[in-house]
N, CA, C and O atoms as a GROMACS GRO file, in nm:
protein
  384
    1UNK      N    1  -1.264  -2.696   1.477
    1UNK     CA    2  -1.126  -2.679   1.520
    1UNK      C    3  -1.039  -2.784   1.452
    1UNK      O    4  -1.071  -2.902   1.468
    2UNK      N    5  -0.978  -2.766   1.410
    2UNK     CA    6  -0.848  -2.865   1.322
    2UNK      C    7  -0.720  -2.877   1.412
    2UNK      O    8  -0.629  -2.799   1.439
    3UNK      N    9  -0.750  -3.012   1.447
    3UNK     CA   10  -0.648  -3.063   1.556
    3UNK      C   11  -0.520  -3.103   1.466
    3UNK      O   12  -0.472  -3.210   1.503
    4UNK      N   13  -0.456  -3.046   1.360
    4UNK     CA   14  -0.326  -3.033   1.295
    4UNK      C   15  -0.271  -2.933   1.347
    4UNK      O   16  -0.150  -2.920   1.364
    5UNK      N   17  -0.374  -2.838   1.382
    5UNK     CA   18  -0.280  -2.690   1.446
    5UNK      C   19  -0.285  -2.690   1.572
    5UNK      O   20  -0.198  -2.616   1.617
    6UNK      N   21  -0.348  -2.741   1.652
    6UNK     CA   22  -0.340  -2.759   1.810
    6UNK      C   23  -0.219  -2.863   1.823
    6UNK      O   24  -0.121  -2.843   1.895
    7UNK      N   25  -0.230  -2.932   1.775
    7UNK     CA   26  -0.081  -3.083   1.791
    7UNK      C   27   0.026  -2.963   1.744
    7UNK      O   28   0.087  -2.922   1.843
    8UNK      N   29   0.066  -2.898   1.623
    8UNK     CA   30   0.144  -2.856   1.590
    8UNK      C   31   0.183  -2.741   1.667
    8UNK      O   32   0.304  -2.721   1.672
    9UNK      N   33   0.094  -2.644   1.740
    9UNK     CA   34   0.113  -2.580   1.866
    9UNK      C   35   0.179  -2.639   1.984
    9UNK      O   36   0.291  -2.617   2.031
   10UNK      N   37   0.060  -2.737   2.033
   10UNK     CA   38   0.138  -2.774   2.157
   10UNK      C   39   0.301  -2.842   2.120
   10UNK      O   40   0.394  -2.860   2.198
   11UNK      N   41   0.294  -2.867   1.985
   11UNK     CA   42   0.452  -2.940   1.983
   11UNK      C   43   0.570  -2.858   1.941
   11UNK      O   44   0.691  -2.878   1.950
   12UNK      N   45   0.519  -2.785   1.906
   12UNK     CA   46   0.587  -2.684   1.833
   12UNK      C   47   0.652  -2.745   1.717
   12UNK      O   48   0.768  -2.782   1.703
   13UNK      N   49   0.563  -2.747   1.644
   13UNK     CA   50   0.697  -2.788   1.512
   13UNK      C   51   0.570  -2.713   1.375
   13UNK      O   52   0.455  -2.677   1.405
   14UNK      N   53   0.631  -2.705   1.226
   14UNK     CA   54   0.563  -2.600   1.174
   14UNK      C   55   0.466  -2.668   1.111
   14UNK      O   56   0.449  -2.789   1.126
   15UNK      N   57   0.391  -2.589   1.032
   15UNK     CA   58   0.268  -2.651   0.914
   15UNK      C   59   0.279  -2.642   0.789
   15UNK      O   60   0.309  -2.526   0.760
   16UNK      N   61   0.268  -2.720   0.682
   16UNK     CA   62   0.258  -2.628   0.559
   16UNK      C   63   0.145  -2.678   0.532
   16UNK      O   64   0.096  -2.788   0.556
   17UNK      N   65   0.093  -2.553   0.461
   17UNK     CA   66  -0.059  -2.527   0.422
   17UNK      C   67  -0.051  -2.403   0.255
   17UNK      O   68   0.016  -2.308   0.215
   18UNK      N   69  -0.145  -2.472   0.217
   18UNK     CA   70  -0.182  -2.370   0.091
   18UNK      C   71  -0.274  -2.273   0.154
   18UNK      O   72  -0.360  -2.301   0.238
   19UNK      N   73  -0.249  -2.162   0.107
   19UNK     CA   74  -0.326  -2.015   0.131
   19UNK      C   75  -0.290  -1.944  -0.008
   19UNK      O   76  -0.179  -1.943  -0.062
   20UNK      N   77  -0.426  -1.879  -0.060
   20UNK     CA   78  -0.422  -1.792  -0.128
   20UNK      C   79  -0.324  -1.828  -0.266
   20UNK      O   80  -0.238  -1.751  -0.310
   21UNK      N   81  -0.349  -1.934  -0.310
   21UNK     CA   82  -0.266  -2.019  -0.408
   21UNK      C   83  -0.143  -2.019  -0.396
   21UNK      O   84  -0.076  -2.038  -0.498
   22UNK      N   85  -0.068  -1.997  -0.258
   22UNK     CA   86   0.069  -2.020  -0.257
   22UNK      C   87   0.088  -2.168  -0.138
   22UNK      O   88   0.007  -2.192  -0.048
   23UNK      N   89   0.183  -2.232  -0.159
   23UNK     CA   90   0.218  -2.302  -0.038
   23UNK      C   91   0.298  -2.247   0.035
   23UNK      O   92   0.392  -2.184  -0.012
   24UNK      N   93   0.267  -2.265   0.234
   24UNK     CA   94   0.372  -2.181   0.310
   24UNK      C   95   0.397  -2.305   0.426
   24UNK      O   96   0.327  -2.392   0.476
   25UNK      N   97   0.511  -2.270   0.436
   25UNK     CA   98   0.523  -2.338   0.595
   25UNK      C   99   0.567  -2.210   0.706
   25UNK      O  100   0.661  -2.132   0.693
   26UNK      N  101   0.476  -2.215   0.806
   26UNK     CA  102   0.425  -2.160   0.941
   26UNK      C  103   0.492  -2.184   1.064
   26UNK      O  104   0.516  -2.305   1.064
   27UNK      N  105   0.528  -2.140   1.153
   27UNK     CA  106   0.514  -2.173   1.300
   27UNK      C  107   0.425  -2.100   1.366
   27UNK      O  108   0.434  -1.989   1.418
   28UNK      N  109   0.335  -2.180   1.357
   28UNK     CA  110   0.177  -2.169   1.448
   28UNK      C  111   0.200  -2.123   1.564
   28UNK      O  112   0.265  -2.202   1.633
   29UNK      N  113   0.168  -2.007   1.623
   29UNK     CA  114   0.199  -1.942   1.749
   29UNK      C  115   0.046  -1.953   1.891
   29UNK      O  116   0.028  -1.977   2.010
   30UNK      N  117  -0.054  -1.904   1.719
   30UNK     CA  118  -0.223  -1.885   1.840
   30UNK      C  119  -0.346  -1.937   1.728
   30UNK      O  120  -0.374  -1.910   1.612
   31UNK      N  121  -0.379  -1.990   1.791
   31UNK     CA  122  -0.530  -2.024   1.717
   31UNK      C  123  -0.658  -2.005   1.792
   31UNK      O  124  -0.672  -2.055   1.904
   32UNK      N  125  -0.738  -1.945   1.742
   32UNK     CA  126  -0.844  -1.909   1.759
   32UNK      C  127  -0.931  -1.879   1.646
   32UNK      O  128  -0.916  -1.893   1.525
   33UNK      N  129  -1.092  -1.805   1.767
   33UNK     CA  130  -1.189  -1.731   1.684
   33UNK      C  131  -1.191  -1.568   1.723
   33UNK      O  132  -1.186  -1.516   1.834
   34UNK      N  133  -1.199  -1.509   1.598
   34UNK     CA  134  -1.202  -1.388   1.562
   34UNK      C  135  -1.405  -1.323   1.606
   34UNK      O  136  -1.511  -1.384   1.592
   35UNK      N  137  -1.378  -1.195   1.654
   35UNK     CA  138  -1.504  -1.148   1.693
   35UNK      C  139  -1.633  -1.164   1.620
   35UNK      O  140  -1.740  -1.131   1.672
   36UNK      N  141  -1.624  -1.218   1.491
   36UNK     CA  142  -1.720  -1.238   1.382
   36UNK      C  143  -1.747  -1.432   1.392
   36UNK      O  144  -1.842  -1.490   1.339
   37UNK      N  145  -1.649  -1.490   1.463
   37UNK     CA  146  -1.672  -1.631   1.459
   37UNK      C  147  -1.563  -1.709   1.361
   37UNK      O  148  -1.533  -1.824   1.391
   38UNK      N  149  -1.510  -1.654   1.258
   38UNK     CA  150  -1.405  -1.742   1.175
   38UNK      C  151  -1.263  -1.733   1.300
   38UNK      O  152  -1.217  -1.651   1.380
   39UNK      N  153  -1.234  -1.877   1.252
   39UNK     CA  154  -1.144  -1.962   1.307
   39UNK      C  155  -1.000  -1.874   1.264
   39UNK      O  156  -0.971  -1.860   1.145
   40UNK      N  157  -0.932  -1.829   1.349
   40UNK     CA  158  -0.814  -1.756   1.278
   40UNK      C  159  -0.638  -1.777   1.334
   40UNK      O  160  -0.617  -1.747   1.452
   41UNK      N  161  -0.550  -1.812   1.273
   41UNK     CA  162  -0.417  -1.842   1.282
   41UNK      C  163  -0.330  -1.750   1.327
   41UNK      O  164  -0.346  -1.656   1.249
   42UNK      N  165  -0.244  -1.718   1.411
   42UNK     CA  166  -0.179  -1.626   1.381
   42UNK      C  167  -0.017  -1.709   1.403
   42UNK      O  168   0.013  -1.794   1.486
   43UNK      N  169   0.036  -1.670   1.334
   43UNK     CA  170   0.153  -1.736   1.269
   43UNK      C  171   0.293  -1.655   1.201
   43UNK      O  172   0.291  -1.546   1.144
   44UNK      N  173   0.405  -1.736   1.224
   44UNK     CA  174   0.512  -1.631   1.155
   44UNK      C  175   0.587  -1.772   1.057
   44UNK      O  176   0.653  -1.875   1.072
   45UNK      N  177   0.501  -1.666   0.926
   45UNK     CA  178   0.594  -1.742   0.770
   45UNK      C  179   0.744  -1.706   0.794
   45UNK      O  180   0.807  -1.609   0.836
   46UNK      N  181   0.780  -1.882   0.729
   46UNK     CA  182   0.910  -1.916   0.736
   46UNK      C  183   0.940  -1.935   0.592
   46UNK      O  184   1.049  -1.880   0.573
   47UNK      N  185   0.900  -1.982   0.489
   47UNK     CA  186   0.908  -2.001   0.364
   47UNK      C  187   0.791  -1.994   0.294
   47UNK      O  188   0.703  -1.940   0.361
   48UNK      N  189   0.754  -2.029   0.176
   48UNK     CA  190   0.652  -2.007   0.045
   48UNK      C  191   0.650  -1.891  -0.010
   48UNK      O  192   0.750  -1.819  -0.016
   49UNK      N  193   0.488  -1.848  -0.075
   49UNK     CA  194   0.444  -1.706  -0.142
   49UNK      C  195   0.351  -1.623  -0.093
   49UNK      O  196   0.337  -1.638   0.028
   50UNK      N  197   0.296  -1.558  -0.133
   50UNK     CA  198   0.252  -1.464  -0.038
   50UNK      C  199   0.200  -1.394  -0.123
   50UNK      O  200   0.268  -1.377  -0.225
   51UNK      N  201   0.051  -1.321  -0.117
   51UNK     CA  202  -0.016  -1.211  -0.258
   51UNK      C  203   0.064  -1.100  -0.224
   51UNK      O  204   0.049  -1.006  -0.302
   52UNK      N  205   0.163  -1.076  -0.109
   52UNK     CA  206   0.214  -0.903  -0.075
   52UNK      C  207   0.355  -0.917  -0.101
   52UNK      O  208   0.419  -0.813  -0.080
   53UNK      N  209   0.428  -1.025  -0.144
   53UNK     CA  210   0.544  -1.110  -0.212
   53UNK      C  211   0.622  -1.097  -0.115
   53UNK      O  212   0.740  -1.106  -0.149
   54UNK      N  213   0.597  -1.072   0.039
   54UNK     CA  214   0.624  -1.068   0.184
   54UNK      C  215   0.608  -1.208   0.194
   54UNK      O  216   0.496  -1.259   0.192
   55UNK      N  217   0.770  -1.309   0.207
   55UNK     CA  218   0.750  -1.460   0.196
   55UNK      C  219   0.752  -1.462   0.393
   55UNK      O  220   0.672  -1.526   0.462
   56UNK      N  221   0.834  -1.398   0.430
   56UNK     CA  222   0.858  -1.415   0.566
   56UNK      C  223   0.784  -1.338   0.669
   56UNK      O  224   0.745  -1.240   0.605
   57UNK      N  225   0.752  -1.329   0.759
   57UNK     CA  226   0.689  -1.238   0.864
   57UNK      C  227   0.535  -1.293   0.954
   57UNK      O  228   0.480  -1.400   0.930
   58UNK      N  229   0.504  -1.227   1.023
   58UNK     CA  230   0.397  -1.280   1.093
   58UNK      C  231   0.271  -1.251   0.984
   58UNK      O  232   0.270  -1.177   0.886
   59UNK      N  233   0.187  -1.320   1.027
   59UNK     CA  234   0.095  -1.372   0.918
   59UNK      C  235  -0.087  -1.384   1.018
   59UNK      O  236  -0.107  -1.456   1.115
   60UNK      N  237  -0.166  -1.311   0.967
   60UNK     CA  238  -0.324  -1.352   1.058
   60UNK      C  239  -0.369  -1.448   0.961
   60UNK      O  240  -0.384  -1.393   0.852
   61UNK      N  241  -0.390  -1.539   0.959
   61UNK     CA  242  -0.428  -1.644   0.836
   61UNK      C  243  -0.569  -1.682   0.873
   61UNK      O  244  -0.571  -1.747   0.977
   62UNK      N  245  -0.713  -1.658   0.808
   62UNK     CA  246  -0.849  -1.711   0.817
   62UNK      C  247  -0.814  -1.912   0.809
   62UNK      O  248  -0.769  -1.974   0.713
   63UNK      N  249  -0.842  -1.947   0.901
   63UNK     CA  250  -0.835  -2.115   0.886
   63UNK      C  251  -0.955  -2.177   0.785
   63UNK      O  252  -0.958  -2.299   0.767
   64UNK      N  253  -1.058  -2.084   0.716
   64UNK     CA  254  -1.159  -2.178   0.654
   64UNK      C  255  -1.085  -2.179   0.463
   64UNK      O  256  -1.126  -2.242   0.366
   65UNK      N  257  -0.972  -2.086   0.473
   65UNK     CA  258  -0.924  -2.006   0.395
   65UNK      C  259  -0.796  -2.132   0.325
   65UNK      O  260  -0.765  -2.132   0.206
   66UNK      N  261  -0.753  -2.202   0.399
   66UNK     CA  262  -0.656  -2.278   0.418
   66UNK      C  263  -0.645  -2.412   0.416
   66UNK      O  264  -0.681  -2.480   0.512
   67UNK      N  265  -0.593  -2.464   0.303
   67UNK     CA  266  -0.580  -2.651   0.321
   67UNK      C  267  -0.496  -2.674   0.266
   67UNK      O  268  -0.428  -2.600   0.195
   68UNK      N  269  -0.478  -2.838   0.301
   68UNK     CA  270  -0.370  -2.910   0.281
   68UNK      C  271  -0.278  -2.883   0.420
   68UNK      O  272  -0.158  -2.859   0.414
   69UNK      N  273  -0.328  -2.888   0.501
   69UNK     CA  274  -0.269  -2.875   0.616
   69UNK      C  275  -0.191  -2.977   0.683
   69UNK      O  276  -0.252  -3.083   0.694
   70UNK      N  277  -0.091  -2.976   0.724
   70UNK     CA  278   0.011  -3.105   0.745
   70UNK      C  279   0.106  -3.055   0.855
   70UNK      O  280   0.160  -2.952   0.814
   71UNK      N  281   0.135  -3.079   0.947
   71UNK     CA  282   0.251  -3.096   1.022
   71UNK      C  283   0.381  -3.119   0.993
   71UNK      O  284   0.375  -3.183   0.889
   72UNK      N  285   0.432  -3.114   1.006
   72UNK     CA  286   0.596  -3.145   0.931
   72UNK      C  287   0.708  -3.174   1.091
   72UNK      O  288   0.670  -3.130   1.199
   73UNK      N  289   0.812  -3.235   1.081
   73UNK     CA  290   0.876  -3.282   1.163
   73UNK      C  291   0.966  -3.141   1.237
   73UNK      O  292   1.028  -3.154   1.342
   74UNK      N  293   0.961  -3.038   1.175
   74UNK     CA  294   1.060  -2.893   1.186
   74UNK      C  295   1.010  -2.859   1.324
   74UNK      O  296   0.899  -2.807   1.334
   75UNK      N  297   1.090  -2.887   1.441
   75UNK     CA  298   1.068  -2.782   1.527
   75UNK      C  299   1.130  -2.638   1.562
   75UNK      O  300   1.231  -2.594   1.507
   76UNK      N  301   1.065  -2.579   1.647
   76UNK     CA  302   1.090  -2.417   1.613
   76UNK      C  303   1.051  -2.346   1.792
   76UNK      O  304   0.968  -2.382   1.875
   77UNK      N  305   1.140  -2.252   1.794
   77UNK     CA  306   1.079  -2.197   1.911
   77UNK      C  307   0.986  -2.060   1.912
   77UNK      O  308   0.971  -1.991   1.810
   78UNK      N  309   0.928  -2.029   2.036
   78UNK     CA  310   0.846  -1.892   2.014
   78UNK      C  311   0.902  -1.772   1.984
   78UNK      O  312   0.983  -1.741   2.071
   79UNK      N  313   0.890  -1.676   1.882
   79UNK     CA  314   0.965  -1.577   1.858
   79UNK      C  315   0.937  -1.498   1.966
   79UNK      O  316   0.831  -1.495   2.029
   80UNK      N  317   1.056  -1.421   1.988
   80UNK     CA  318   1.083  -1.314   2.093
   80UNK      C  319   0.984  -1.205   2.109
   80UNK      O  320   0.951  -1.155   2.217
   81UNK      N  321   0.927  -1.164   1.951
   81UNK     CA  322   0.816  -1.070   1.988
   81UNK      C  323   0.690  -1.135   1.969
   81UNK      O  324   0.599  -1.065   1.922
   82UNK      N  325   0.664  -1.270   1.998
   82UNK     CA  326   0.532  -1.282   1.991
   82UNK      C  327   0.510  -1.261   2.114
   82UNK      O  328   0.598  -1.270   2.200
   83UNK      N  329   0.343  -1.219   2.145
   83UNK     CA  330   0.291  -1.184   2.286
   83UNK      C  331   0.130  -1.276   2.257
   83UNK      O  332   0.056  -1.310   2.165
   84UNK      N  333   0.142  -1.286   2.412
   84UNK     CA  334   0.023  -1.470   2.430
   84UNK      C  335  -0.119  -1.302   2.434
   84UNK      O  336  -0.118  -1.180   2.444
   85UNK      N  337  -0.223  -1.426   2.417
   85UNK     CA  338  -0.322  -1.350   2.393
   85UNK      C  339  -0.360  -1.260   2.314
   85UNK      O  340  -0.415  -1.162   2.365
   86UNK      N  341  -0.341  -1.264   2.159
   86UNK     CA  342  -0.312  -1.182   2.085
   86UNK      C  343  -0.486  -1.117   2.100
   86UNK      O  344  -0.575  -1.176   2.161
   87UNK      N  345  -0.501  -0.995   2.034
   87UNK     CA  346  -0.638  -0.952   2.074
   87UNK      C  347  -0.701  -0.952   1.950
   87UNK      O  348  -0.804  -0.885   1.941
   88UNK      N  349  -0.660  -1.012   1.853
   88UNK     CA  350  -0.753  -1.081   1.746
   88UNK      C  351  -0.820  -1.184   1.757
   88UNK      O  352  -0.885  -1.227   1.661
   89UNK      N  353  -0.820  -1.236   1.858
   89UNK     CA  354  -0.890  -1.347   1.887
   89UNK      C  355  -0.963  -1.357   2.011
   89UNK      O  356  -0.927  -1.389   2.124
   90UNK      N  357  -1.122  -1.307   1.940
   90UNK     CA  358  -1.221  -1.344   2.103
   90UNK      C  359  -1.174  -1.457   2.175
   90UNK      O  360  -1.147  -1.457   2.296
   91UNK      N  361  -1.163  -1.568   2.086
   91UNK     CA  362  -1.181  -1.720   2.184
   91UNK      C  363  -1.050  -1.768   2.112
   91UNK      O  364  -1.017  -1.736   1.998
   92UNK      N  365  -0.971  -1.860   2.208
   92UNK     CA  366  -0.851  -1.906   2.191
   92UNK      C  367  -0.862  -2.070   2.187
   92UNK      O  368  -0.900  -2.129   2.288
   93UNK      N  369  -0.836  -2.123   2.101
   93UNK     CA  370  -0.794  -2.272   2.125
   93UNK      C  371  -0.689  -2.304   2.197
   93UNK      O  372  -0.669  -2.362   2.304
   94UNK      N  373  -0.612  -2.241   2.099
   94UNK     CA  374  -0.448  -2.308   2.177
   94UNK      C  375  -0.347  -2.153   2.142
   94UNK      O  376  -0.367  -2.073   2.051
   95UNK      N  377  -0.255  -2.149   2.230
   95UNK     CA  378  -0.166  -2.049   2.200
   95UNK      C  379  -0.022  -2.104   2.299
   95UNK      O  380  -0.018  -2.176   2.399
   96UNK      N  381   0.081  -2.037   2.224
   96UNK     CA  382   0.220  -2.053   2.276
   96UNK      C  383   0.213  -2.011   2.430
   96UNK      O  384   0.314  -2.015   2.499
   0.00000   0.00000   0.00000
């Protein structure tokens, strides 16, 4: 479990992280594990790149997938359509 995204959850403020050779910054909504066991993000991009050139929008991000992970000072609130318990995730660390 990578306690950059649990701090950045419970505080709400965003992440930037490299994925998929782009850099993005996130507001981390749920973290968990996925029914297979990988650690998984679910998140709504605020800036960077993206392989679907979709810079903005909610995002399922694999966490083993992902580094350079950092916190950043940006706080942010929960978007209106996120919903707690997302059902991609057997087991939950932390969620909004």
């Amino acid at each position: 479990m990578k306690t950059e995204i649990t701090e950045a959850i419970s505080q709400m403020v965003t992440i930037e992280l490299r994925y998929s050779g782009y850099i993005r910054t996130v507001e981390p909504h749920a973290y968990g594990r996925d029914k297979s066991g990988e650690e998984i993000l679910r998140c709504f991009q605020v800036s960077g790149g993206s392989e679907s050139g979709e810079v903005t929008g909610w995002k399922l991000l694999k966490v083993a997938d992902a580094y350079a992970i950092q916190r950043t000072k940006t706080k942010f609130s929960p978007r209106p359509e996120y919903r707690r318990n997302d059902r991609a995730m057997q087991f939950m660390f932390c969620q909004l």
